[in-house]
Structures are given as structure tokens and as C-alpha cells.
C-alpha positions in Angstrom: -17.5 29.8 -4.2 -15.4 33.0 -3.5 -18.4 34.9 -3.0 -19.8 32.4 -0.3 -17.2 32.5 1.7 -17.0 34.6 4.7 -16.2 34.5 8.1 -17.6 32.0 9.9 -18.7 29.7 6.9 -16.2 27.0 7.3 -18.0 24.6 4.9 -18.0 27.1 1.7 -14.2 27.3 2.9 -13.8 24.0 2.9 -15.5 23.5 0.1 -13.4 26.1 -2.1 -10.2 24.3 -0.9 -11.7 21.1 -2.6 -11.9 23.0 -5.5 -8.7 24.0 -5.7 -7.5 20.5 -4.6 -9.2 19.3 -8.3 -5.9 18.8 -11.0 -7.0 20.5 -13.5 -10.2 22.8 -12.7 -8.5 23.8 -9.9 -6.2 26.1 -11.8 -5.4 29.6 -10.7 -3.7 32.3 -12.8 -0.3 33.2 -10.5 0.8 36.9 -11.1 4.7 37.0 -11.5 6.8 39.9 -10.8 9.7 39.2 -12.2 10.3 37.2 -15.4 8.1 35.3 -17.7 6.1 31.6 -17.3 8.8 28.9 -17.5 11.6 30.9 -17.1 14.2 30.6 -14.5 13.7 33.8 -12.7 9.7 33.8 -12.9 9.1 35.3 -9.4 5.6 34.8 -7.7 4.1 38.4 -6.4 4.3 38.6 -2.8 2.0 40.4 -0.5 1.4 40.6 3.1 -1.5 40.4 5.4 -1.5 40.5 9.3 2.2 40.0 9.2 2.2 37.3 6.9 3.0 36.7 3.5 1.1 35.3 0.7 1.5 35.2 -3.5 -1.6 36.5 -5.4 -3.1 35.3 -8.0 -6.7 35.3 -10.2 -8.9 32.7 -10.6 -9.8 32.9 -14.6 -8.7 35.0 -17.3 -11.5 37.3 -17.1 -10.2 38.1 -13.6 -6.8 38.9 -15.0 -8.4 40.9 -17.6 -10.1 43.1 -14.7 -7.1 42.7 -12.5 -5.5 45.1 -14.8 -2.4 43.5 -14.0 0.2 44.2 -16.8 3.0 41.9 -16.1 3.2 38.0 -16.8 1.7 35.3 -15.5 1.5 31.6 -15.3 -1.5 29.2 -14.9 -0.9 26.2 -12.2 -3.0 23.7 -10.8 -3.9 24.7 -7.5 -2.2 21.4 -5.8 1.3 22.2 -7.9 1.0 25.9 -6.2 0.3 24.6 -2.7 3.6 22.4 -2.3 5.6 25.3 -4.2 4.2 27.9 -1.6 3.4 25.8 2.2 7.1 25.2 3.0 8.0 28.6 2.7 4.8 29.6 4.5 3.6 31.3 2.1 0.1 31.6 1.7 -2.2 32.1 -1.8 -4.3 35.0 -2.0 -7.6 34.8 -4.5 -8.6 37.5 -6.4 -7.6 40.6 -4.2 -8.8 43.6 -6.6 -12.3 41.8 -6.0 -14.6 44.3 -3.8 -13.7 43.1 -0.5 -10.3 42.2 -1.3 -10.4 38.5 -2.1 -10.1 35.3 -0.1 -6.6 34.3 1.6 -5.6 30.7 2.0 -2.7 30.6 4.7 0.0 28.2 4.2 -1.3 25.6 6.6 -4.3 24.8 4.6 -2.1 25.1 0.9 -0.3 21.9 3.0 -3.7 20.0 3.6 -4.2 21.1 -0.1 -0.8 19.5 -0.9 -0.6 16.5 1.1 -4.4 15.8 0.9 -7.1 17.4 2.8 -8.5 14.6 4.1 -5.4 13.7 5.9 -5.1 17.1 8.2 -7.9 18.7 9.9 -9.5 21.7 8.9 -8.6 24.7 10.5 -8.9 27.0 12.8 -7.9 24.3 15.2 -8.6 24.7 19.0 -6.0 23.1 20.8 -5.7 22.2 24.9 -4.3 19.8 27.1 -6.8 16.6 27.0 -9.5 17.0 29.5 -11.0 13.3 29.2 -9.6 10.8 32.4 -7.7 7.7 31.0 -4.9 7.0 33.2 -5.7 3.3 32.2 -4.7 4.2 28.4 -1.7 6.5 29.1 -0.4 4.2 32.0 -0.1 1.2 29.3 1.0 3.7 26.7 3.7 4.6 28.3 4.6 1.2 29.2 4.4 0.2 25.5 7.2 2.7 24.9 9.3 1.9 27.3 9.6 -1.4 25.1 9.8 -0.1 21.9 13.3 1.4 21.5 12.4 3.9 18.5 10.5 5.6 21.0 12.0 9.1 22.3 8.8 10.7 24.2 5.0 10.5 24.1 2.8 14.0 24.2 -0.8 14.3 23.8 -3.6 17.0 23.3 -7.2 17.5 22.0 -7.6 18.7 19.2 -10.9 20.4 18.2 -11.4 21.0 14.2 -13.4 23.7 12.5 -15.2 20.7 10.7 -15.7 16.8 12.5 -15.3 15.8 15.7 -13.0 16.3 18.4 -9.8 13.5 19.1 -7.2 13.0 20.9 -3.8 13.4 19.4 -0.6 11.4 20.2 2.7 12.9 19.6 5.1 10.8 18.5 8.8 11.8 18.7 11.1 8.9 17.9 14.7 8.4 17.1 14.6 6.0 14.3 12.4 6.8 11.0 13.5 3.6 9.5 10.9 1.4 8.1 11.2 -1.5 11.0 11.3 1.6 13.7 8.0 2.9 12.4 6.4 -0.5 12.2 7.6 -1.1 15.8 5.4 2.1 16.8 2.3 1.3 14.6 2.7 -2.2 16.6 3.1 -0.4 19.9 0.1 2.1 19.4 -2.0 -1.0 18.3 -1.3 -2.8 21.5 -2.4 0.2 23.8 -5.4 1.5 21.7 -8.0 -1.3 23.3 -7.4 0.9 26.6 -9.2 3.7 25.2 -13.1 4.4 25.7 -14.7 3.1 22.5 -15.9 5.7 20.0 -13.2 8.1 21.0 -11.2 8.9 18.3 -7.4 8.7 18.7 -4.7 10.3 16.2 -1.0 10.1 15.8 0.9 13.1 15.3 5.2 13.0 14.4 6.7 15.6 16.7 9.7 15.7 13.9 6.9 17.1 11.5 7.8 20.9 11.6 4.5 22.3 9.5 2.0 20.3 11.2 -0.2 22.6 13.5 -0.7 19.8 16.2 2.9 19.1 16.5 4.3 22.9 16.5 1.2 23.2 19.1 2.8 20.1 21.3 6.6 21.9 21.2 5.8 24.8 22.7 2.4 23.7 24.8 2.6 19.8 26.3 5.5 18.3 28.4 5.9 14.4 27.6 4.1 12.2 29.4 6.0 9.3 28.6 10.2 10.5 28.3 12.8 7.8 27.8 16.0 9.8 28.9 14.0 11.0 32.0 13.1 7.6 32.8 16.4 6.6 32.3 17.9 5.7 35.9 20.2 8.7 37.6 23.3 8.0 37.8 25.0 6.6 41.1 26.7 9.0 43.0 29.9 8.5 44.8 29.9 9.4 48.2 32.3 12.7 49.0 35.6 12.7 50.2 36.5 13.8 53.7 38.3 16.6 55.2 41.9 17.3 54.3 44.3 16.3 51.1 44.9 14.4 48.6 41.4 14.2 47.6 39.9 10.6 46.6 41.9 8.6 43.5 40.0 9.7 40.7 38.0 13.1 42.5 38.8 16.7 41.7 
């Protein structure tokens, strides 16, 4: 699988990341630096590519035995190594005293590996602002949230995988995670989704979600569409005092 993938050739990608999403043949053989397998302070090898970092590591013995590496190591089921590595963003690098120097898996798609692939799309991601018209579906959206109190501010964008189809992403950013507060949202989303076009496919992203691509892409890139505290009415102003002294009771 290693030597299929190349650039370009998102399915053998994809397909190696299955692989290493299998408990149990998915195993890698993680080079330590410091310490020994088990131990306290077992440290991962770090190295760094493009300006970020990732933890090597070989993919059988008989790639350790070539390796030449001389230190200890520890065997790990590639989803174990995944939620140890994402949240640091920390990638995994396969193999890298392979000619060509191995195969990288950046820390966003060790988190599809660790929260389940089919769950997150599959990168490189192309992300806009949504060029499709429906006023109809973001009018009653919006008008949805305005009655579910959970609801903070709505953003959207379209996302474009490297594999499946195209959708529109929701972001959700709401100030209640409690269970009834999420079920008032599902309920909410449910009442506006018979506004959209059929067949187009319609995702919901939590804006609270720091590691998620879509989210992080909706932070810096898409104002809200739908904002409660802008909604919120302005406050009345009183009218200004006059000329001269003492100023209005209560004015300074």
C-alpha cells in the first residue's frame, strides 16, 4: 500500500488509512527516543516536515531491522497511536529510511483514524463560501434559531472532499452542550432541512470543535448568518442633556 501511494492517488491513501484504522493488523512499530516500551518516560521520536511535526515509525519488523534504528521501540495499533498523536498535532510518519522517504499522515487524518474515518471527510478539503441560492433554507434556518435558545450563531460553507461528493456544512456554535440543548438543535435542524433542494447533501459542523478542519475553516473564513446577540434589540438611548449644569439625574 505504501508503495502505491503518491501524489495524487487519494484512493491508495485512503485505502492505507483503512489499514491502519484495522485493530490489530494495523500495527506500526513506534521508534522511541527516550526510554523503553511501557515505561514512564518512553518518548515518541519526533521529526519535522514543512514546519510540522510528526513521530516516526516502521511498519514491520523487517523495517526496523533495515531501519537500523538502535534504540527501543513499541508496537501500537495504528488507532491507539492516532488519538495519542492528533491532539497534539502531531502527525505519523511511515517508513522514512524507505527510498523516497516514506509516507506522512498529518494529524488531521490520524483524527479521522481516531474518531472514525467514515465520520470526517477525506482530505485535502477545498473549502468556500456556498455558491448554491437558498435564501428559502437559510431564511427559515435562521428563524429556527431564533427559537431554540442553545443556539449562539449559525455559519455555513461547502465543503469539497478529496473523495465523495460535495455538501453544505452548517456550523453550529451553541451555548449549552447539555443533552436536552443538543436535542433542541437536532429538532431545529430537522424542522428546516425540508427547505433544502433534494439530493443536496447537508452536514453539521460544532464550531466549539477545535481539530475539526470545517470548523477552524468557519473561524477564521465565514461571518454568521444567523447571530443571536446581534439580533438582539440595541439598546434605547436616552436623549442628551442640554446646555449648561448640573447635567441630567443619573448622566455623567
Amino acid at each position: 500500500m505504501l508503495r502505491q501511494v503518491t501524489p495524487g492517488r487519494y484512493d491508495a491513501y485512503e485505502a492505507l488509512l483503512r489499514a491502519l484504522a484495522t485493530p490489530s493488523s494495523g500495527q506500526v512499530w513506534m521508534l522511541l527516543w527516550h526510554g523503553q516500551a511501557g515505561s514512564p518516560d518512553a518518548q515518541y521520536g519526533n521529526m519535522e516536515v514543512d514546519g510540522h511535526g510528526y513521530a516516526p515509525c516502521v511498519t514491520s519488523a523487517q523495517e526496523l531491522s533495515a531501519s537500523g534504528w538502535n534504540r527501543s521501540y513499541e508496537v501500537v495499533d495504528g488507532v491507539d497511536v492516532a488519538r495519542t498523536l492528533y491532539p497534539d498535532h502531531f502527525g505519523l510518519w511511515l517508513n522514512p529510511h524507505a527510498p523516497g522517504g516514506g509516507v506522512g499522515i498529518p494529524w488531521l487524518d490520524l483524527r479521522r483514524i481516531a474518531t472514525g474515518l467514515d465520520r470526517q471527510p477525506a482530505g485535502p478539503l477545498r473549502l468556500s463560501e456556498p455558491g448554491i441560492e437558498i435564501p428559502q433554507f437559510y431564511a427559515l434556518l435562521a428563524q429556527n434559531a431564533h427559537r431554540t435558545p442553545a443556539v449562539r450563531s449559525l455559519r455555513r460553507a461547502w465543503v469539497q472532499p478529496a473523495l465523495g461528493a460535495p455538501y453544505l456544512a452548517i456550523g453550529l456554535d451553541v451555548y449549552d452542550t447539555s443533552p436536552h440543548a443538543v436535542d433542541s438543535v437536532r429538532s431545529m435542524m430537522l424542522q428546516s432541512i425540508g427547505a433544502c433542494p433534494d439530493g443536496l447533501p447537508v452536514s453539521t459542523v460544532a464550531m466549539s470543535d477545535e481539530y475539526d478542519p470545517v470548523a477552524m475553516w468557519m473561524r477564521a473564513s465565514a461571518r454568521p448568518f444567523y447571530d443571536r446577540e446581534a439580533h438582539a434589540a440595541a439598546p434605547v438611548q436616552a436623549p442628551a442633556a442640554g446646555y449648561g449644569y448640573p447635567p441630567a439625574q443619573g448622566r455623567y
